[in-house]
C-alpha positions as CSV (number, residue, x, y, z in Angstrom):
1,X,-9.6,0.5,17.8
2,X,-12.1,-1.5,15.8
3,X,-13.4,1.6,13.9
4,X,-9.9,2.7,13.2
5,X,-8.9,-0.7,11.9
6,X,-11.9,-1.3,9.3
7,X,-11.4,2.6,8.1
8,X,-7.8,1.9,7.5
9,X,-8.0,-1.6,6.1
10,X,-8.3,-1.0,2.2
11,X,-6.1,2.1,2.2
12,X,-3.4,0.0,4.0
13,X,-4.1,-3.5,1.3
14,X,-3.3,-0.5,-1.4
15,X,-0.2,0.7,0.2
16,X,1.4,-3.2,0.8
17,X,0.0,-4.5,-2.3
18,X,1.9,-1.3,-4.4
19,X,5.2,-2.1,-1.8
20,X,5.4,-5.7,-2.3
21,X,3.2,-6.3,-5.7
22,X,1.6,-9.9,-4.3
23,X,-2.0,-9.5,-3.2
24,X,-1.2,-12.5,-0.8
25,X,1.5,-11.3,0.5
26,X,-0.4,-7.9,1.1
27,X,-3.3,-9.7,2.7
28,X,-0.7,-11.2,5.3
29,X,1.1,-8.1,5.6
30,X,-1.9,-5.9,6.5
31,X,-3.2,-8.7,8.9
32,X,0.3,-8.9,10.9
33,X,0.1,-5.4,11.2
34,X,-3.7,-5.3,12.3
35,X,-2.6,-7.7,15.1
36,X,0.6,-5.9,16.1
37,X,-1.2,-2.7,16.4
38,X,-4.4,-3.9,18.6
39,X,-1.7,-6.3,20.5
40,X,1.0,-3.8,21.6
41,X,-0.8,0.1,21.3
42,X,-4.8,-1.1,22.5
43,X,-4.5,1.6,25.6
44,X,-3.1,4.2,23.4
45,X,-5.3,7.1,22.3
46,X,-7.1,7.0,18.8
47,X,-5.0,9.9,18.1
48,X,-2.1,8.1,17.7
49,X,-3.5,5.2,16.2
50,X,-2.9,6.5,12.8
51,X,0.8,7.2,12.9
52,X,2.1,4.0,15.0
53,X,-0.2,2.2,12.2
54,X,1.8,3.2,9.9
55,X,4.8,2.6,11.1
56,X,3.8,-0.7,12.2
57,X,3.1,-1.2,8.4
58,X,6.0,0.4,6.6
59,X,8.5,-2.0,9.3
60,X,6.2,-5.7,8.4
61,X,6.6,-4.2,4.3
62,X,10.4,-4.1,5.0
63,X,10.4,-7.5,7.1
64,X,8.8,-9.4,4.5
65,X,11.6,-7.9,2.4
66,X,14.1,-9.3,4.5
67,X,12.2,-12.5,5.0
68,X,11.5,-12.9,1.1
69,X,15.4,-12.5,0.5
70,X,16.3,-15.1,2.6
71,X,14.1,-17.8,1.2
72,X,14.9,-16.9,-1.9
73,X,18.6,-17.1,-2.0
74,X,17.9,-20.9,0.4
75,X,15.3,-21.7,-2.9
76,X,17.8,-20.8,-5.3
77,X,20.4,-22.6,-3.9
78,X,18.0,-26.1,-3.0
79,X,16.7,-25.5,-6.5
80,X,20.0,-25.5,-8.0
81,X,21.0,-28.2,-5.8
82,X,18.4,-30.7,-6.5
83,X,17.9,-29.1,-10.1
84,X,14.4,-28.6,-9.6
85,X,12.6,-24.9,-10.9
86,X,9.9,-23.3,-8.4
87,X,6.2,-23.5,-10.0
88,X,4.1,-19.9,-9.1
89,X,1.0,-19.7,-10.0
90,X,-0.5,-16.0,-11.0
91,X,-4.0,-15.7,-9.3
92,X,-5.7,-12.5,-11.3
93,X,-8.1,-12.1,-8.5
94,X,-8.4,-8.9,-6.7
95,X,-10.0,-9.3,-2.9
96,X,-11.4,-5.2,-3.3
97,X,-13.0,-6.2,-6.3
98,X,-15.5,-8.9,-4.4
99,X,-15.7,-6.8,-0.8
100,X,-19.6,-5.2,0.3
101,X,-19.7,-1.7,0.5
102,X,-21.5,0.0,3.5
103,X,-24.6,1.4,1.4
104,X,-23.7,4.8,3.4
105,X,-20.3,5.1,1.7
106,X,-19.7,7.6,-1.0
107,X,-20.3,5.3,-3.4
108,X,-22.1,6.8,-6.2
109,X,-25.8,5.2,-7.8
110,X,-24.6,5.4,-11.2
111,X,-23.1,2.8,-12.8
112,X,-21.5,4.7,-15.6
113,X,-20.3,7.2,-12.7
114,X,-18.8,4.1,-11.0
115,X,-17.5,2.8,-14.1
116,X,-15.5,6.1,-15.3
117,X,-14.4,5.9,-11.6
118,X,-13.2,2.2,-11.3
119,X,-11.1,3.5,-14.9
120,X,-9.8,6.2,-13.6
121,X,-8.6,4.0,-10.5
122,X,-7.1,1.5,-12.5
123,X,-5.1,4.1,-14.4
124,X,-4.0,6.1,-11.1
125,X,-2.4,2.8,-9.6
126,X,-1.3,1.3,-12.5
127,X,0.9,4.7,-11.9
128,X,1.2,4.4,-8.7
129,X,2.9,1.2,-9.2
130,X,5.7,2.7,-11.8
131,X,6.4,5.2,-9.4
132,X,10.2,3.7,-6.9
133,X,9.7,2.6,-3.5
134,X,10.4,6.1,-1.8
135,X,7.9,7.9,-3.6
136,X,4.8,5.8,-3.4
137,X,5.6,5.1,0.3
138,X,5.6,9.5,0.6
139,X,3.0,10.1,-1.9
140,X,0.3,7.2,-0.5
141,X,1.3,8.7,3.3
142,X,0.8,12.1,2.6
143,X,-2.1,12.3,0.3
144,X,-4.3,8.9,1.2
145,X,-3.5,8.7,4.7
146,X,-3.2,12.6,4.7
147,X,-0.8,12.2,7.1
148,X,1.1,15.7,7.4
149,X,5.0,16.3,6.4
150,X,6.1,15.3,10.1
151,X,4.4,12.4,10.6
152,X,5.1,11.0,7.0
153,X,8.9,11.4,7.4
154,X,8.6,9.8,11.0
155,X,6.7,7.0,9.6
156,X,9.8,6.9,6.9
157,X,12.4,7.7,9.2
158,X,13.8,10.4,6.9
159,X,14.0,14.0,7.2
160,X,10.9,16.2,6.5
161,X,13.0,18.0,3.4
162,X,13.4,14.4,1.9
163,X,9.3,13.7,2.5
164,X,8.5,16.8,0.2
165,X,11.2,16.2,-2.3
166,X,9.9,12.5,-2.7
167,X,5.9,13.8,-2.8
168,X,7.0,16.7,-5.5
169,X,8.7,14.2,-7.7
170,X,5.8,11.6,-7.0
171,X,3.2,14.3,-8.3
172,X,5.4,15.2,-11.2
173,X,5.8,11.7,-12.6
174,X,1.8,11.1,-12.0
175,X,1.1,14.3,-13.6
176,X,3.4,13.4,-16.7
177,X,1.6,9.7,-16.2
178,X,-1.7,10.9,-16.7
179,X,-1.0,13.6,-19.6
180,X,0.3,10.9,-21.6
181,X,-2.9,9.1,-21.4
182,X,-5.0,12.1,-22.2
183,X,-6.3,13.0,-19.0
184,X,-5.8,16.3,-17.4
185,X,-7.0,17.9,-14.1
């Protein structure tokens, strides 16, 4: 279970921080579903780790939906109440950005390798995020978690049809994305 967790852990910070754009919010969301997963499904197989993960994941991204909704139509209406504005205060900081990585990763030596790499990432999710809900959640399933067409749209709870239109439209607009930045593959 352990191994499982820290091999998932920054795919699954990408995939809330993309859902609900707060890398706080993210943080929590990941740790809930950490917790959930080693609380409820620690006898199942590590087979099937993967898939209830994610479906674990995808359910605390929707409740914090749900729970973000609520306090925000109670703030709206105590703010409008007591005529007081809410204060937010934008931290630029990026947890991946300070984390150690195992010197056995794939990491490459080369720091203008790394450099063209960390670019090329920033571009990719800056993407990523432009892309609607539906099609990140597919594309991010199918092709980080390279889960396959089955599992993604049980993970979704849609139909396997709807999982491939959403990845083919997702792969389009990241295509288009990318051209018009110059880059091709």
């Amino acid at each position: 279970m352990a191994a499982f967790l820290a091999e998932v852990e920054r795919r699954a910070y990408k995939h809330a921080k993309f859902a609900v754009r707060d890398e706080e919010a993210a943080l929590d969301i990941v740790q809930d579903s950490m917790l959930k997963l080693a609380e409820k499904y620690a006898d199942k197989p590590s087979s099937e780790l993967p898939l209830l993960f994610h479906r674990i994941l995808q359910n605390t991204i929707h409740d914090h939906f749900r729970r973000t909704k609520v306090r925000s139509t109670w703030t709206t209406l105590l703010s409008a109440l007591s005529g007081k504005g809410r204060d937010g205060d934008e931290d630029d900081h990026d947890p991946l950005d300070t984390m150690v990585f195992d010197s056995a990763s794939n990491a490459t030596v080369d720091p203008a390798v790394q450099y063209q790499q960390a670019q090329m990432m920033k571009i990719i999710e800056s993407a990523l995020e432009k892309l609607p809900g539906r099609q990140r959640q597919a594309f991010l399933l199918r092709y980080w978690e390279e889960l396959d067409v089955a599992e993604t749209a049980a993970v979704m709870g849609c139909s396997q049809g709807s999982v491939k239109t959403h990845c083919s439209r997702a792969v389009h607009a990241l295509a288009e994305s990318m051209r018009i930045k110059g880059i091709t593959l």
